[in-house]
C-alpha positions as CSV (number, residue, x, y, z in Angstrom):
1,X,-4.2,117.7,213.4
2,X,-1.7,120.7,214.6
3,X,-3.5,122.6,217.0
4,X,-5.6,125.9,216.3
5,X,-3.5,128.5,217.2
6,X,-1.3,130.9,214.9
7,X,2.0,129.7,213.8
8,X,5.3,131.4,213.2
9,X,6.9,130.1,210.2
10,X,10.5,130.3,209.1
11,X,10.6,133.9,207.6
12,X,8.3,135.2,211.4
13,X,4.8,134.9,209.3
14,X,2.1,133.8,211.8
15,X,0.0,131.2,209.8
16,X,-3.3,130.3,210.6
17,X,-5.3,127.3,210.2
18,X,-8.3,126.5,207.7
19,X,-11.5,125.7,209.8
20,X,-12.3,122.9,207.2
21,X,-9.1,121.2,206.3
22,X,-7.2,122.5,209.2
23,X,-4.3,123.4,207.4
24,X,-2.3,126.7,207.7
25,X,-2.4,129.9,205.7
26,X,-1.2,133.4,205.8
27,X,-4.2,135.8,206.4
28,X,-4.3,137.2,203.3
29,X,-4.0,133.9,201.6
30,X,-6.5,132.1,204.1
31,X,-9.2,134.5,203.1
32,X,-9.1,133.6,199.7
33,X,-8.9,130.0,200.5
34,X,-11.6,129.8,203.2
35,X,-14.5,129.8,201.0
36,X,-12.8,127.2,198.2
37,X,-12.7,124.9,200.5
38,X,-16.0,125.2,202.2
39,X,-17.4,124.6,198.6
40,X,-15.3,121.7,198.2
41,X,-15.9,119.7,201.1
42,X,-19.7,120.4,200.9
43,X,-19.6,119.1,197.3
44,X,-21.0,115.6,197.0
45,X,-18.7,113.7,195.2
46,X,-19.5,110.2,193.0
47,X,-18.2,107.0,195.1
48,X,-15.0,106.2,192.5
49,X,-14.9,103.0,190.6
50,X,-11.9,101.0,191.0
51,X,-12.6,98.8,188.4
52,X,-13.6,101.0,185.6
53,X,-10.1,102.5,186.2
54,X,-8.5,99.6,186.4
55,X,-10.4,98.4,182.8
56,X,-9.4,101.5,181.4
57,X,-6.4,100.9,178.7
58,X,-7.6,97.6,178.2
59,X,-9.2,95.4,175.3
60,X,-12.0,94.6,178.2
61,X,-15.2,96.2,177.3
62,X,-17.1,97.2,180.6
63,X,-20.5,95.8,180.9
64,X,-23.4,98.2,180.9
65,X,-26.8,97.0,182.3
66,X,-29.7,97.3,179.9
67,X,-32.5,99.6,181.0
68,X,-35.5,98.1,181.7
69,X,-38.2,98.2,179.3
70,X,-41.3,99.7,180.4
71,X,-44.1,96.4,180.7
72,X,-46.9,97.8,178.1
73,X,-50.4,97.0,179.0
74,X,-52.1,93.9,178.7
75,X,-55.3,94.9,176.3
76,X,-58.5,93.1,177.1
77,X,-59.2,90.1,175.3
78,X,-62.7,90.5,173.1
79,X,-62.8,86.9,172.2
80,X,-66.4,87.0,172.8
81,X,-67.3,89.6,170.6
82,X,-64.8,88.1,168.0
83,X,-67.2,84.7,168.4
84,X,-70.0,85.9,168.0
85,X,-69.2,87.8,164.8
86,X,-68.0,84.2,163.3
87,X,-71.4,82.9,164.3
88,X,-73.6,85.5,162.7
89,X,-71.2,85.1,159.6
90,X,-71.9,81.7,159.4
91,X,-75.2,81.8,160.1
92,X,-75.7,84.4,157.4
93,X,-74.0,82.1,154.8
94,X,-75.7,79.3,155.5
95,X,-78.9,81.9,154.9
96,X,-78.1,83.0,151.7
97,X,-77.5,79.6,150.5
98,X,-80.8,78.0,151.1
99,X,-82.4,81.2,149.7
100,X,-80.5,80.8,146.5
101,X,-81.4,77.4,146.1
102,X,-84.9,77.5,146.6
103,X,-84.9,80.7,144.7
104,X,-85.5,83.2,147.0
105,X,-84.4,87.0,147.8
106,X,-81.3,87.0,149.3
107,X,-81.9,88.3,153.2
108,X,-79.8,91.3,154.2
109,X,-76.4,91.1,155.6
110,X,-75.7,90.9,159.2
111,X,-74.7,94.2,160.8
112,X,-71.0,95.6,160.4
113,X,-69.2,94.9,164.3
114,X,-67.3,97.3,166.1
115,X,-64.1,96.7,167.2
116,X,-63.7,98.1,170.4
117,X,-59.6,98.9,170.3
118,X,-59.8,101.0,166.7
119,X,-59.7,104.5,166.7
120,X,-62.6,106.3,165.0
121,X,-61.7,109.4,162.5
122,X,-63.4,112.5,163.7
123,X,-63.8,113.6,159.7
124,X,-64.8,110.7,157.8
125,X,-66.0,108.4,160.9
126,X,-63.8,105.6,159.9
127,X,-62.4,103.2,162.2
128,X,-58.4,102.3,162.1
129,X,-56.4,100.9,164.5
130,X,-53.8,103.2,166.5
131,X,-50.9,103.1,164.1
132,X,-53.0,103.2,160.8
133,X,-55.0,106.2,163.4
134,X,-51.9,108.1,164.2
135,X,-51.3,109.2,159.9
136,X,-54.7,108.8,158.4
137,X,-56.1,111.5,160.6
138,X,-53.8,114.2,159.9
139,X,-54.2,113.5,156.7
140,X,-58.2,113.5,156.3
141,X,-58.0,116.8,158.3
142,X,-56.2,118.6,155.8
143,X,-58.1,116.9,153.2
144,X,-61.7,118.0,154.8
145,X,-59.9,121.7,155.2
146,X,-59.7,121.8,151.5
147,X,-63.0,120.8,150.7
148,X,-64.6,122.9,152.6
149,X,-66.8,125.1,150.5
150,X,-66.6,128.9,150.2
151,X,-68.8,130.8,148.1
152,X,-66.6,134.1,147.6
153,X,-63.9,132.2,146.3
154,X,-66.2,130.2,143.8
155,X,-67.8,133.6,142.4
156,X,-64.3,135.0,141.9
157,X,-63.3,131.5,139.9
158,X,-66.7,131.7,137.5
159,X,-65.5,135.8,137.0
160,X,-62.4,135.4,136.0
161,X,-63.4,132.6,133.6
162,X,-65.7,134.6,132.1
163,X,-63.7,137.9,131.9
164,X,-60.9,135.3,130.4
165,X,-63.6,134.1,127.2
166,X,-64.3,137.4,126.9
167,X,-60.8,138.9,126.4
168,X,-60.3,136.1,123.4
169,X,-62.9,137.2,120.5
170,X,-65.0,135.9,118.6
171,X,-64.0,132.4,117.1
172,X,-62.6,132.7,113.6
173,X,-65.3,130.9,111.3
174,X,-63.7,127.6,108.9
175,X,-62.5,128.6,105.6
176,X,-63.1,126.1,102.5
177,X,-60.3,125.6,100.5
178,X,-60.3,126.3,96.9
179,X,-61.0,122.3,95.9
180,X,-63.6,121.6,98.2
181,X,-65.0,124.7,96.6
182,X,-65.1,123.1,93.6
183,X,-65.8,119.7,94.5
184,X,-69.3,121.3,96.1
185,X,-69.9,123.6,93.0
186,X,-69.7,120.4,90.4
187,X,-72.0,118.0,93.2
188,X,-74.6,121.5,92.9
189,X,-74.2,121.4,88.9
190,X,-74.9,118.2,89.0
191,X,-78.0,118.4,91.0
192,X,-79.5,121.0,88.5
193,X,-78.6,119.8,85.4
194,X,-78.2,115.6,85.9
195,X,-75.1,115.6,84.2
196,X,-72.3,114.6,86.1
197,X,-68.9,115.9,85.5
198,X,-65.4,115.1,85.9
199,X,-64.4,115.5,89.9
200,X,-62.1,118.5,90.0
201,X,-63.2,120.7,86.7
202,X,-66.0,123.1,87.8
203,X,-68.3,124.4,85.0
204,X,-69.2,127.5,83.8
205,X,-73.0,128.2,84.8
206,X,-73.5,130.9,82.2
207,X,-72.3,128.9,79.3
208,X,-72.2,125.2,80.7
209,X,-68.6,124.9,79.0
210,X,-65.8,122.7,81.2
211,X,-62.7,124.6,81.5
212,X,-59.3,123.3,79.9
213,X,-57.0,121.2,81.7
214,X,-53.8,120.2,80.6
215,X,-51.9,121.1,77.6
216,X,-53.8,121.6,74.6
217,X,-53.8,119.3,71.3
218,X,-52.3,121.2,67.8
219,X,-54.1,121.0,65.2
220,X,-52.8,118.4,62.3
221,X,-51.2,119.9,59.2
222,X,-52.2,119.8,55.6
């Protein structure tokens, strides 16, 4: 490295020299470049990979390493529980068999087990297991939020049903057509007097003559 000194270049400009890189400046342009190159050199810079540049351009696709997977943990065996469940089972079985043959009450079943690795609901106390946990209990919450009873709101629903019934009226009462008019006046005639008449031709109470139907018959001539 030239030494430390000023220099006098070709057009009588002393340079001076960079305290990092050692090479020469003018003084105006070495105060600009001082701190540049402090930053530089301090900068850590990535070791370079010769072969990824060299692979670069080619059809050679560069191997990437495959990140670990993270070793999940080993979940305790409960074999011993799990036996002893298939032995009350059976043992239950074998119970209500004998009682059903020599005809007697069926004894009550063995008690439901507990499995230690489900999850229990905080709403409904149900028991799943972490996946099944993970979208039944959002689910029963906002069902349990709905249900959730709230006497203002019901007395507002029972008012406004009533002020509805009482903004439609009074019902409209049937109306009996002109045939089944008649039809009931001939079955009441018919009561009174005994003698039935034609369905359809009412008859007249003050005089107890049918009324015409039909076209008339002329009379014959001479």
């Amino acid at each position: 490295m030239a030494g430390s000194g000023p220099f006098l270049a070709d057009g009588n400009q002393e340079l001076f020299p960079c305290e990092v890189c050692g090479r020469r400046f003018a003084a105006d342009v070495l105060e600009r470049h001082g701190p540049i190159c402090k930053k530089l050199f301090n900068k850590k810079r990535k070791p370079f990979n010769s072969l990824k540049q060299r692979l670069q351009g080619t059809d050679i696709p560069t191997v990437r390493k495959a990140p670990q997977s993270k070793s999940q943990p080993v979940r305790k065996s409960n074999w011993r529980q799990q036996h002893e469940d298939f032995i009350n089972a059976i043992r239950s079985a074998k119970q209500c068999s004998l009682a059903i043959k020599e005809g007697r009450p069926l004894p009550p079943p063995p008690p439901p087990s507990v499995n230690p690795d489900y999850i229990q609901c905080p709403y409904c106390m149900r028991r799943f297991n972490e996946t099944a946990a993970q979208r039944h209990i959002n689910f029963c919450k906002d069902q349990s939020s709905r249900r959730v009873f709230d006497p203002a709101q019901t007395a507002a629903k029972l008012a406004s049903r009533a002020q509805g019934r009482a903004q439609m009226g009074p019902k409209k009462e049937p109306t009996v057509t002109s045939a089944v008019g008649a039809l009931l006046q001939n079955r009441a005639l018919e009561a009174i007097s005994g003698v039935p008449t034609k369905s359809g031709l009412a008859m007249d109470p003050a005089s107890g003559a049918k009324p015409r139907q039909g076209f008339s018959k002329s009379s014959k001539k001479d």
